[in-house]
C-alpha positions in Angstrom: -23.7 -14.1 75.5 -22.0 -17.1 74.1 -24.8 -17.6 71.3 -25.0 -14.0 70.3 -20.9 -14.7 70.0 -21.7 -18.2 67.6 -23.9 -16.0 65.4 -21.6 -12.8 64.8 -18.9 -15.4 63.9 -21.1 -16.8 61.6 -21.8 -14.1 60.0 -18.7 -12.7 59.3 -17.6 -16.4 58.2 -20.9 -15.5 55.5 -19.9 -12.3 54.8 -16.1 -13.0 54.1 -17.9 -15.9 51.2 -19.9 -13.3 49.6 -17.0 -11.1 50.0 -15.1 -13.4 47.7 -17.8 -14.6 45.4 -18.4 -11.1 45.0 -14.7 -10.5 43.5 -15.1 -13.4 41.4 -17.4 -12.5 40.0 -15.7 -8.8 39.3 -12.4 -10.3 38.4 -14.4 -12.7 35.8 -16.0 -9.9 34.5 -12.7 -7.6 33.9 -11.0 -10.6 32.3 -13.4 -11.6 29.9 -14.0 -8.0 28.6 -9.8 -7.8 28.6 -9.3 -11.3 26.8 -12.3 -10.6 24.7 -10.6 -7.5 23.2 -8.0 -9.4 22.7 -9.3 -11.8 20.5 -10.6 -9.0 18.1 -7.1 -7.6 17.6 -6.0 -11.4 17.0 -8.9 -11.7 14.3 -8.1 -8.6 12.4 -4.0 -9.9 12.5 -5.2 -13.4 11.4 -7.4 -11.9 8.6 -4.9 -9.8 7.6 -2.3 -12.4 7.7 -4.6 -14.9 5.5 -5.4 -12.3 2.7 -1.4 -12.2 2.9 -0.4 -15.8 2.7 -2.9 -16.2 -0.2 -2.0 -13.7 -2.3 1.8 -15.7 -1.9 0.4 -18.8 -2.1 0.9 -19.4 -5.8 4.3 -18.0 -5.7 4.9 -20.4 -2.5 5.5 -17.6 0.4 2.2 -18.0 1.8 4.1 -19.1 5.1 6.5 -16.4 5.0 4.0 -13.8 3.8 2.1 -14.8 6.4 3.6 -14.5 9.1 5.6 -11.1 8.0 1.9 -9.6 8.0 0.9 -10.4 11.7 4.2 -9.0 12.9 3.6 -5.8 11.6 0.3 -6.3 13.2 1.7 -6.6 16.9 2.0 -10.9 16.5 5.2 -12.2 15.8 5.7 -16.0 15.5 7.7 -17.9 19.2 7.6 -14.3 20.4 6.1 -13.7 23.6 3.9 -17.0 23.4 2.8 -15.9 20.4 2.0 -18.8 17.6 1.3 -18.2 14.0 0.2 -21.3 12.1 0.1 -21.5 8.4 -1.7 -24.1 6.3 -2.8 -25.0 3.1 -6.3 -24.8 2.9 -8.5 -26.8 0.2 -6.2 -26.7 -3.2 -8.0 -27.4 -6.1 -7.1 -27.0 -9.3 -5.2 -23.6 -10.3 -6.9 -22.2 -6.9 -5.4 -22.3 -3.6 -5.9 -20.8 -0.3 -4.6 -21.2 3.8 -5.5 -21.0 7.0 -3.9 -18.8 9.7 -4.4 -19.4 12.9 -2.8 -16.8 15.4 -2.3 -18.0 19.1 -1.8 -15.9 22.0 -1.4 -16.3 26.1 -2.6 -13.5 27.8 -2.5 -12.5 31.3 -5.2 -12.6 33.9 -5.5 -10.1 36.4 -8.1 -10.9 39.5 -8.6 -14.3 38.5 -5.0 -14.7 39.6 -6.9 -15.2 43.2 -8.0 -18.5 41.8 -5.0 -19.6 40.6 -5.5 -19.1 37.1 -2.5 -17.1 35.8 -3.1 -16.6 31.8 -5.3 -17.6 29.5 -4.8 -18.6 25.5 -6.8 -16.8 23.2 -6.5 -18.4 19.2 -8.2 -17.5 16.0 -8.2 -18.1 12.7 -9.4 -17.0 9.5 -9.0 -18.4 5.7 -8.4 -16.9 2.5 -8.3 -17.9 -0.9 -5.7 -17.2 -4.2 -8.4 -15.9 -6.9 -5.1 -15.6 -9.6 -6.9 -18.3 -11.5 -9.3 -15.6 -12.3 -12.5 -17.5 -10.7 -15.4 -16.1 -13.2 -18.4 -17.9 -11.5 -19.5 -17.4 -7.6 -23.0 -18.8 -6.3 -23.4 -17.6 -2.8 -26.5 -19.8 -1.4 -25.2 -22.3 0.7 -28.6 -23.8 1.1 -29.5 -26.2 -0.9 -28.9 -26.1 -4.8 -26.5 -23.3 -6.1 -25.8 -23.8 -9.7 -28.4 -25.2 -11.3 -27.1 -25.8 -15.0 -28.6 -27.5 -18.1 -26.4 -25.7 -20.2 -22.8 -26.1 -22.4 -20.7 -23.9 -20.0 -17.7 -22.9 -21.1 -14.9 -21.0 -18.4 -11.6 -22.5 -19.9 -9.8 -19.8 -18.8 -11.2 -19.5 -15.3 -13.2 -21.5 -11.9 -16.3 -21.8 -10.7 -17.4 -21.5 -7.1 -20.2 -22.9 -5.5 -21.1 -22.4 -1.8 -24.3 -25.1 -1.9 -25.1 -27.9 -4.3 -24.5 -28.1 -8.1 -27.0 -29.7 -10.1 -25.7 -30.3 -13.5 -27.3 -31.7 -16.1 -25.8 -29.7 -19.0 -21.7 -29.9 -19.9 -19.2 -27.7 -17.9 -16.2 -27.2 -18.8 -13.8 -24.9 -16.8 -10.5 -24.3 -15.5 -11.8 -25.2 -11.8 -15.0 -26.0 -10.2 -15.2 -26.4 -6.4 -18.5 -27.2 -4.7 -19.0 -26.7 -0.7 -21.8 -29.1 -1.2 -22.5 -31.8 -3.3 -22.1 -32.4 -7.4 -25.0 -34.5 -9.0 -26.7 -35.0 -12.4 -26.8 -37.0 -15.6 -23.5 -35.5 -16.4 -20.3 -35.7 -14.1 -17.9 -32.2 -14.2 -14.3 -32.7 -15.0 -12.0 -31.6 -12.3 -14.8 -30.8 -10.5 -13.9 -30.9 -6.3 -16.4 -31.2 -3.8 -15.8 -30.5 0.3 -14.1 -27.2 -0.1 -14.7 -24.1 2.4 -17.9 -21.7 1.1 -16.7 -18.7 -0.3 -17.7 -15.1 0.6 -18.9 -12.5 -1.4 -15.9 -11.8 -3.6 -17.6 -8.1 -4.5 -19.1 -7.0 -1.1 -16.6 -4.5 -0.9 -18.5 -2.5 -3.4 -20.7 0.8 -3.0 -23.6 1.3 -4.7 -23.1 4.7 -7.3 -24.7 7.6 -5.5 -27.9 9.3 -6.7 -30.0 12.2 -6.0 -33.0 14.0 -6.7 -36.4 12.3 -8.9 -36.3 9.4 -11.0 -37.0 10.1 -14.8 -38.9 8.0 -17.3 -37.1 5.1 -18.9 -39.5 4.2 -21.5 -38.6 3.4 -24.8 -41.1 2.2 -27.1 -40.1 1.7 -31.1 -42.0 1.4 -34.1 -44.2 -1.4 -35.3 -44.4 -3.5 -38.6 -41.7 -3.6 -40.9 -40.5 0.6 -40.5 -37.5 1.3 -39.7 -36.1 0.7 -35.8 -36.2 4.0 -34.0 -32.5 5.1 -32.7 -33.3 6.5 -29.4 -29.8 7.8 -27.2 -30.0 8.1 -22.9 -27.6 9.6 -21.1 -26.7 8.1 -17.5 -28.5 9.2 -14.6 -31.9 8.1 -12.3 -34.5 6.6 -14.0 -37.5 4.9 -12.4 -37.5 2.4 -14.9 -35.8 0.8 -18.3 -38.2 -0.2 -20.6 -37.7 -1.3 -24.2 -40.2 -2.2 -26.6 -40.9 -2.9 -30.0 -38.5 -2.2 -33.4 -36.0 0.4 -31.4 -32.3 0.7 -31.2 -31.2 1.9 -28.3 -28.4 3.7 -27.2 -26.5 4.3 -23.6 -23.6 6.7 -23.4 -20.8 5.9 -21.0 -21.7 6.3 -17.1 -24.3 4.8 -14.3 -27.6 4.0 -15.0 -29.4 3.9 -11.2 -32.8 2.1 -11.9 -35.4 3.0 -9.0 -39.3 1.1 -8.8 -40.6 -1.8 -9.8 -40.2 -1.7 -13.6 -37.2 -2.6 -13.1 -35.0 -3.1 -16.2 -37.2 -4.9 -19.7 -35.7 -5.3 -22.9 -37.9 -6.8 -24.4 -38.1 -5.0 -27.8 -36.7 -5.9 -31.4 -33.2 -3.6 -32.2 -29.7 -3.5 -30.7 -29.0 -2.6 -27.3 -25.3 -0.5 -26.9 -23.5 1.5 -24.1 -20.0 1.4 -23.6 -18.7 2.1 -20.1 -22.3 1.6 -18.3 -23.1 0.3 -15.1 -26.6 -0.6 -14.9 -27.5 -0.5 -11.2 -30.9 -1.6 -9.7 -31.8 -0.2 -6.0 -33.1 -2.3 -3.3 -37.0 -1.5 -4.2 -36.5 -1.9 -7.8 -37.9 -4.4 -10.3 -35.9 -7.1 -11.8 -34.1 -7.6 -14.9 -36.0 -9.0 -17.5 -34.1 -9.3 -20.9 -35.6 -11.1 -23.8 -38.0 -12.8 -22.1 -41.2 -11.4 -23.6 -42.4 -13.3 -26.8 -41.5 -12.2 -30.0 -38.6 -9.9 -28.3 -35.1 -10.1 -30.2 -32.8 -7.8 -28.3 -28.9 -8.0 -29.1 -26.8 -6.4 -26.5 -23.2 -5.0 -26.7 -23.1 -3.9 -23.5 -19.3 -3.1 -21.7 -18.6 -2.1 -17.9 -16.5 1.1 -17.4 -12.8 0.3 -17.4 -11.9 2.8 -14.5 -13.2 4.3 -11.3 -14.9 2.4 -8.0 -17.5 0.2 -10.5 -14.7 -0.9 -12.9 -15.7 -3.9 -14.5 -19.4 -4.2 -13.3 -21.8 -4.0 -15.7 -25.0 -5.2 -13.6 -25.2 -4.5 -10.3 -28.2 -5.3 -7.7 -28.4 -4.1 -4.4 -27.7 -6.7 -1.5 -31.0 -5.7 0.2 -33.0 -6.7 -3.4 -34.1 -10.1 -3.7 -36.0 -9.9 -7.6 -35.0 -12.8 -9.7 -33.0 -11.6 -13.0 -33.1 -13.1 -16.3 -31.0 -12.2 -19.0 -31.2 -14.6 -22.7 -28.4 -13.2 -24.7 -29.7 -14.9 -27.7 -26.4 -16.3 -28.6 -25.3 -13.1 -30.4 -25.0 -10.6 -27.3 -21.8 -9.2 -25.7 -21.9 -9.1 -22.4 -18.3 -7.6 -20.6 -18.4 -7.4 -17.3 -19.6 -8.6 -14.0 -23.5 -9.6 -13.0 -23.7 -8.6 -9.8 -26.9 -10.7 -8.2 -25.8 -11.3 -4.7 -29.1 -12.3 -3.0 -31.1 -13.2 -5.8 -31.4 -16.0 -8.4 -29.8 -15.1 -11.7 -31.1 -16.8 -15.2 -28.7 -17.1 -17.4 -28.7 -18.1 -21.3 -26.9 -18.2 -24.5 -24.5 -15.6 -23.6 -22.5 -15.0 -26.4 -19.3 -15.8 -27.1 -17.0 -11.7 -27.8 -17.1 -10.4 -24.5 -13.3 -10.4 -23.5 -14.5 -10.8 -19.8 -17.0 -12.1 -18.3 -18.7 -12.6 -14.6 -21.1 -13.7 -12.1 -21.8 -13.9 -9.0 -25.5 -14.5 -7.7 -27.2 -16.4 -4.6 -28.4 -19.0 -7.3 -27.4 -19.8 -11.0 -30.0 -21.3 -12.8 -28.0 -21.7 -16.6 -29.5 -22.7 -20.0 -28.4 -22.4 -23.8 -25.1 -22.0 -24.1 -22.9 -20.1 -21.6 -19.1 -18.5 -22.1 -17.3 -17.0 -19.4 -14.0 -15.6 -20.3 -10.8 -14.0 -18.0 -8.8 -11.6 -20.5 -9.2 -8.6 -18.5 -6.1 -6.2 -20.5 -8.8 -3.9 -20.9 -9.0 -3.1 -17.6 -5.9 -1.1 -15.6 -6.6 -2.6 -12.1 -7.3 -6.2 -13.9 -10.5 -8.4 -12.8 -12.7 -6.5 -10.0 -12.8 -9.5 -7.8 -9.6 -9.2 -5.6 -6.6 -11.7 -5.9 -7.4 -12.8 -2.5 -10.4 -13.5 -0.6 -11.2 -14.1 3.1 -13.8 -16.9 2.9 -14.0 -17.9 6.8 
């Protein structure tokens, strides 16, 4: 009797443990998934409040700005155990940026059997001050971004670069910040290396919608010494952009959506115009190939549209499309507006020197000839399409 006692007694000693391990394990469970939801609301706040303090940075109320924009996200600084730092985050020359970190004690609930009464939850998130106008972004952070052997000119604006920057060329621009390192025969004035990568100052755009069949692209000229053709295209879906031989060629105002392989070749002898185009290449189309054929002599005076949701982009490659792009201006070209590359190498040369604006931003730069990238963007009613502030972490 005594022995079937001892082992009832032990069992309910083991059954009272599991009893407890059991709501451990439940109260860890609920707490995590609570203090975990907080934490997304405290990253959306501190986002929020970065893209703030940035855009106030220059004026010097990033601090104020700051913190006035997580509390009217529910976060308000010494409130409540609430903290919300401000700091400067990697100046360099007219660009600046901060970090904002928002701190927070939360509750528990069942871990309160344990003893542990709250918990702090902190994140933090950094933005940069693109006033300067930066003209120049090279995404890869792996290895070499910018690869120059050119005379690159950006007086008016910076240059970002998320990996290395090989330069063996000249640059010479308002700002050039590398997240990696700077080497070459030829050192960069001003250049900064160390700082935070930054993001994709464009991925908030959307590709321009399309439907039904692609149409035929192809352009082909005359041969000899006749006259160039004049051939005109309206915008719309084609399956490819072809240009060749003695042709001038004509694109009126809209969004060129460029489907297969062909791509986009212009690689003929003439003038290439279009006023308020977009020239937009879908993930399983060809790549850009401009001037690169022998013999081809192909001036452009090519201009983004100057309103509506592709404002100032004049090249724009889908995310999911990888095809290197090469564009030689042949030192005569106008070029205004952004080249959109953002997972694929972009070959840049002798760009021309009239475009009143002028961007890029690619996973790698390789640049040659002579390159000009300029920031006078009057033209355009909602200024430069990359954002005055960016969240870059």
């Amino acid at each position: 009797m005594k022995s079937r006692q001892r082992e009832s007694g032990q069992a309910l000693v083991a059954a009272t443990f599991g009893l407890v391990v059991l709501l451990g394990c439940a109260g860890l469970a609920v707490d995590v998934g609570y203090l975990r939801y907080q934490q997304r609301l405290q990253q959306s706040a501190a986002d929020s409040a970065a893209l703030a303090g940035a855009a106030e940075s220059a004026a010097g109320n990033a601090t104020a700005a700051a913190r006035e924009d997580a509390l009217l996200n529910g976060y308000t600084n010494g409130v409540n155990n609430v903290t919300v730092t401000v700091n400067p985050a990697f100046p360099f020359g007219a660009v600046t940026g901060v970090q904002v970190q928002v701190s927070a004690v939360h509750p528990t609930f069942f871990m309160r059997i344990f003893g542990v009464n709250n918990a702090t939850v902190s994140t933090t998130a950094v933005a940069i001050d693109n006033s300067a106008k930066n003209c120049v972004y090279a995404l890869n952070g792996f290895g070499t971004a910018i690869n120059n052997n050119a005379t690159v000119t950006a007086t008016g604006c910076g240059i970002m670069d998320d990996g290395n920057l090989l330069n063996t060329g000249r640059i010479t621009a308002l700002s050039v910040g590398v997240h990696g390192t700077a080497a070459g025969g030829a050192t960069i004035p001003g250049a900064i290396t160390g700082i935070v990568e930054a993001g994709d100052p464009l991925y908030r755009l959307t590709p321009p919608g399309s439907r039904g069949g692609c149409q035929d692209g192809t352009v082909t000229g005359t041969t000899g010494f006749a006259p160039p053709s004049n051939v005109t295209l309206n915008p719309g879906k084609y399956c490819s952009l072809t240009v060749t031989r003695n042709v001038n060629l004509t694109l009126r105002a809209g969004n060129y959506t460029i489907t297969q392989p062909g791509g986009i070749s212009l690689n003929g002898v003439g003038n290439v115009t279009g006023n308020g185009v977009t020239l937009y290449l879908q993930a399983a189309a060809g790549p850009v190939a401009i001037n690169t054929a022998p013999g081809s002599n192909e001036t452009l005076s090519l201009t983004a549209p100057t309103t509506g949701a592709l404002a100032g982009i004049l090249f724009y490659q889908d995310r999911a499309n990888a095809q290197t792009a090469t564009i030689d201006g042949r030192g005569t070209s106008k070029l205004q507006g952004a080249l959109y590359f953002p997972d694929a190498t972009l070959n840049l040369s002798n760009t021309g020197n009239s475009a009143a604006y002028s961007l890029a931003v690619a996973k790698t730069l390789t640049l040659t000839g002579t390159v000009n990238f300029a920031s006078n963007f009057t033209s355009l009613p909602a200024g430069s399409p990359i954002q005055n502030a960016v969240l870059v972490e």
